[in-house]
N, C-alpha and C positions, 0 to 999 in steps of 0.2 A: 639577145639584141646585139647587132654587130657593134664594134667602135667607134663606127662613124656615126651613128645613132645616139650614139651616148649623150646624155647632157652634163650641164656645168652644175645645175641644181635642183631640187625638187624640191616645192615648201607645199605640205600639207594642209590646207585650212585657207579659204579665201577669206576672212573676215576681214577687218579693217588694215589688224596686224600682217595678215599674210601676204593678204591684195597689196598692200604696201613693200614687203618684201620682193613679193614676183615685181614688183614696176622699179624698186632700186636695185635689184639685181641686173635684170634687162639692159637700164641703162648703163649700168657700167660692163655692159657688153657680154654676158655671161648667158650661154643656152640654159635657158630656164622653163619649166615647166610650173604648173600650179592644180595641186586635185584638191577638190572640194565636194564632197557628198553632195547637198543641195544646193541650186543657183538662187543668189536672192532675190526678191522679188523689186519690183521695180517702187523708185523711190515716189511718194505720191506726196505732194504739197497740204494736199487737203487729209491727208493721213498721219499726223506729227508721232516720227516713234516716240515713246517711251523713255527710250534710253538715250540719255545725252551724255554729252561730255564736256568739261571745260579744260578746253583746248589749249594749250602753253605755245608761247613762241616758238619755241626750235621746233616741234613738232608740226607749225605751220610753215615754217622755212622748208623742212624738210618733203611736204608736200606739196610745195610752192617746187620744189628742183626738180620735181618729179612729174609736176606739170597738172595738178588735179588740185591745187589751191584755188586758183583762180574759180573754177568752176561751181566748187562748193560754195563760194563767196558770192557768184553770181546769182547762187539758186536758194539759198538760207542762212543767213548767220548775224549772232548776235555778238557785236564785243559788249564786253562788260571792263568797265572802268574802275570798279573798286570793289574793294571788299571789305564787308563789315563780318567782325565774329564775337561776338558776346556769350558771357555766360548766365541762366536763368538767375542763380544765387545773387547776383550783383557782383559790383565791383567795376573793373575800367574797362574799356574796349578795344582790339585791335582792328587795327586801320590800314589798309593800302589802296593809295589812289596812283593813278598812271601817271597825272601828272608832278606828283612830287618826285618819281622813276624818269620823268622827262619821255614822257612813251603816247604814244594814243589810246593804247588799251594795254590791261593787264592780259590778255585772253580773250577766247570765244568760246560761245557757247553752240555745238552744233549736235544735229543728230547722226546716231549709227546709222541706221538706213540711206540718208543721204551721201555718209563719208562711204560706203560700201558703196554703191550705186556709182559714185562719180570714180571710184578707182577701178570698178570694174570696166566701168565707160572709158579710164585709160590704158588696160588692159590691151581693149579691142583692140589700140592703135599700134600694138607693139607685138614681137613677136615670139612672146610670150604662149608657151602652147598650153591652154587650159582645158583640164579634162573635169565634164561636169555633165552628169552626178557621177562621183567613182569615190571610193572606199579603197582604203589601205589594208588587204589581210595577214601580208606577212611582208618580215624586214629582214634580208641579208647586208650581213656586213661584209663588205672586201675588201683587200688589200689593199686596192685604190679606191674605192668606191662605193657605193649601195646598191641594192636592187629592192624594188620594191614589187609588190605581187598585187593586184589590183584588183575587186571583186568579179569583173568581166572575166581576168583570170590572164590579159594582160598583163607585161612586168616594163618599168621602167627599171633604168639604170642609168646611174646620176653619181657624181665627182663626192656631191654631199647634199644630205637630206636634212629637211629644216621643219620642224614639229610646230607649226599654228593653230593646231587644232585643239583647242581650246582646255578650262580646267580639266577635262577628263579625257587627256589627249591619247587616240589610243596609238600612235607612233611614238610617245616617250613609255607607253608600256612594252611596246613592242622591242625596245631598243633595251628592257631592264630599269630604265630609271626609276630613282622611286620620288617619292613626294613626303613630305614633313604638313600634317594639314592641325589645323586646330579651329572649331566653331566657334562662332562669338556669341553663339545664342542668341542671334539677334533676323530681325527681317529688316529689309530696306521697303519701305512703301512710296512709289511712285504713282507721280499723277501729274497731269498739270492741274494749272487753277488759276484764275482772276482775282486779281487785289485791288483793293479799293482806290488806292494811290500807288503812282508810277511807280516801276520798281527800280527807276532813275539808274540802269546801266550799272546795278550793283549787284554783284555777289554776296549774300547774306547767311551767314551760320549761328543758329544760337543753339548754346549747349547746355543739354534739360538732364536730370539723373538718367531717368529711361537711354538717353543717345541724342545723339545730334540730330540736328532738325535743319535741311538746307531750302535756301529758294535759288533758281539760277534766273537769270533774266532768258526772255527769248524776244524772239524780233518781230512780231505780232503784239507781243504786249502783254501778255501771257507771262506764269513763269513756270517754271518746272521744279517742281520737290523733291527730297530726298530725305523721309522721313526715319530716322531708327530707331527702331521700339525692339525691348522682347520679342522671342516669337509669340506669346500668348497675348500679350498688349497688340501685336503688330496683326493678327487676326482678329480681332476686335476690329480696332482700327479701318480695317479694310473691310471691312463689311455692315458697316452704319451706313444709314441711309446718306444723303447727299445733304443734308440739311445738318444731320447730325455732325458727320463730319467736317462738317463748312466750322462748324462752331466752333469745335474740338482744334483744328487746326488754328483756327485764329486768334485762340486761349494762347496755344503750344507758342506760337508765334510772337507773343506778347502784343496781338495789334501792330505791329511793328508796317506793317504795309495797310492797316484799314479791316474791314471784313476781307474776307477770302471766300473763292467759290468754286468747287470744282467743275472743269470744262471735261475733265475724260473717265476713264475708266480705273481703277486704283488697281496695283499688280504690287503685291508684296514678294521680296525674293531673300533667299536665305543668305548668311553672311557669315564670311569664315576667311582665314590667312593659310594659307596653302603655296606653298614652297619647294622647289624642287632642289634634292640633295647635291644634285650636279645638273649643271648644263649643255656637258656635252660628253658624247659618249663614241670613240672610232670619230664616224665621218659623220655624225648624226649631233645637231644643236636644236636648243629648245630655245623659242622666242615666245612672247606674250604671252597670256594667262599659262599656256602648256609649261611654261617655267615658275608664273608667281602671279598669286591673287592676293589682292590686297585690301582693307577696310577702305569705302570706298568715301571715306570722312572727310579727303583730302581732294578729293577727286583725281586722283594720281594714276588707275589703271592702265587705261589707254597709251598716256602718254608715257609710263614707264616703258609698256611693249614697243613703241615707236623708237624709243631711243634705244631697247636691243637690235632694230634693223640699222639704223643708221651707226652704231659702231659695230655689227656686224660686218655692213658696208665697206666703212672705211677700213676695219681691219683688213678684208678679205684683197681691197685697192692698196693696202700695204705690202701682201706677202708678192701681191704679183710682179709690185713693182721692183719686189727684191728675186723677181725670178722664180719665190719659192710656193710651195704646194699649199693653197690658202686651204685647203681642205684638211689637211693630213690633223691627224691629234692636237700635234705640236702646234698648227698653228693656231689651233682652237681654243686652244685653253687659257692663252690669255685672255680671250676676249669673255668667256664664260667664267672666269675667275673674276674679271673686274663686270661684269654686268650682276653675277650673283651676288658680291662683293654689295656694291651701288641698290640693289632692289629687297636685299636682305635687310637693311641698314633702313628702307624707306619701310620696308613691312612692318617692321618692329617699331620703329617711332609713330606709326598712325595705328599700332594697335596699344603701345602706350600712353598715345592721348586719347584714346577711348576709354582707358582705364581710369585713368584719371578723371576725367569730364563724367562719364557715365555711371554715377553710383552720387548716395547721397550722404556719405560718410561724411562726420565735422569733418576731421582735418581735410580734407581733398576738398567740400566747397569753401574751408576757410582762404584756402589757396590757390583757387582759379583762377577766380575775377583779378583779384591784384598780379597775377602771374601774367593774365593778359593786358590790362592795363599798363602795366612795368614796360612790358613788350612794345606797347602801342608808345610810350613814350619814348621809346630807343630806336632815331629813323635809322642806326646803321643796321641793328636787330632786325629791324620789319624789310628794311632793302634787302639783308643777306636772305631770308625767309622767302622773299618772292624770288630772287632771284636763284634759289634753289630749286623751286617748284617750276620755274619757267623752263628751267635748265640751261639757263644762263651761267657760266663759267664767271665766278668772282676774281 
């Protein structure tokens, strides 16, 4: 590839995470390229993914700069107002409502498919060159740069390459990196499902020894679960009839919304905390899952990987502005020191409260409920708490 050809960056993986990457690099002027194996499929109203998210402020900000908030807002989305989280044992509850935050909403609740969909729809607008379907099969590192090797058998070459492709990224294989993984033994069981009564714009968690049990509100009226069981409970589970598990769940639930019913198809999926020993390696960084999976108790995935491209961003708008090579090692490494730093610290506290919450040991149910209660009465406690998850700066 000659020099003049070269680009500013290459991020591997269109997901939420990467598609997001390609549209903040762009804008801040940077010849950017985006390979992605499969192109997703188009978002369908009458087809509600699975997989949602509760979406944090900055994370909505930051796809608001980027120009694909609006859109997503125009075509799906639910704020949700508060949150309740209780524990089965008894004891107090904690509480966050928006308006004691002085806020409209804590969050929103939206779907993968749709956030993919409306970023690739920002894509198109930009000039952004997307290679799709294509595959990474080999990675040089150079002095200045990378080169990548393409399964067409094309090669890009790029200032720095940027790994989105997901927990089993094969570009941070490629690059050496390794990963630190540990299983929870556990499955997540999704579905959505009908409640008897409104699910009143609240985010609801109660925590049973088996694992946490979530409802998220959606904008239909619906809400979406997030159930964690065992993997042997979590098979079970997922394969009772629709009547069985109607029951089963609204036991789990405490009745807490009425009977419950499910509207879709139940998908159990395996759960584990996987973490990458470094994040960047030469000219090659690791964002999103491809760096850190997390228990997903908190609902913190997504929005962890969003907030490595937005300090990505801004670091890479810092070096230039000093003139200097936002690419090189050097200037990498602070930003993969404080991201690992920040998502290593969130890993390990939400696999902490799973420990604690998920077993039926006296001492650990003697001291849930009052831990969350204590909590729930301390508004400075429950303000720092959300406004860490939102990513709001105290």
């Amino acid at each position: 590839m000659s020099r003049r050809n070269r680009l500013d960056a290459v991020i591997v993986g269109g997901g939420v995470v990467g598609a997001a990457c390609a549209l903040a690099l762009s804008e801040i002027g940077l010849q950017t390229a985006l390979i992605e194996a499969q192109a997703p499929p188009p978002w369908r109203a009458d087809r509600p993914d699975l997989r949602v998210y509760a979406f944090a402020p900055d994370n909505a900000a930051l796809l608001g700069d980027l120009g694909v908030w609006r859109a997503v807002a125009a075509a799906r989305l639910q704020p949700y107002r508060r949150m309740r989280v209780w524990d089965a044992a008894g004891g107090g509850e904690l509480r966050f409502d928006a308006d004691a935050f002085g806020r409209r909403e804590l969050g929103w609740i939206v779907e993968h498919g749709l956030l993919v969909d409306k970023l690739w729809a920002g894509l198109s607008a930009t000039d952004v060159r997307v290679q799709c379907p294509a595959r990474v099969d080999a990675l040089e590192q150079l002095d200045d740069g990378v080169r990548l090797r393409l399964d067409d058998g094309s090669r890009i070459e790029a200032g720095l390459a940027i790994a989105a492709d997901g927990a089993e990224s094969s570009v941070r294989a490629l690059a050496g990196l390794q990963v630190d993984a540990h299983s929870y033994a556990q499955r997540g069981v999704v579905a959505y499902v009908q409640t008897e009564r409104p699910h009143e714009q609240t985010a609801w968690q109660r925590f049973l020894p088996t694992g946490p049990l979530a409802f998220l509100p959606c904008a239909d009226g619906s809400s979406s679960i997030v159930w964690t069981l065992p993997e042997g409970e979590a098979a079970r589970i997922a394969s009772l009839d629709d009547d069985s598990f109607d029951r089963e769940l609204t036991a789990a639930f405490d009745g807490r919304l009425g009977r419950t019913h499910a509207i879709s198809k139940r998908v159990a999926f395996p759960l584990r905390r996987q973490l990458a020993r470094d994040y960047a390696i030469g000219r090659v960084a690791l964002i999103g899952d491809a760096a850190h999976v997390v228990h997903p108790l908190a609902g913190q995935g997504v929005n962890l990987g969003l907030r490595d491209v937005a300090a990505l961003r801004d670091a890479i708008v810092r070096a230039r502005a000093r003139k200097a090579d936002y690419a090189s090692p050097q200037s990498l490494s602070r930003w993969a020191r404080e991201r690992k730093s920040e998502n290593a610290a969130a890993a390990h506290a939400f696999s902490g409260i799973n420990r604690l919450f998920s077993n039926d040991s006296v001492a650990a149910t003697l001291m849930r409920g009052p831990l969350l209660g204590l909590a729930g009465r301390l508004p400075p406690v429950t303000q720092a708490l959300w406004r860490r998850a939102a990513g709001l700066r105290t």
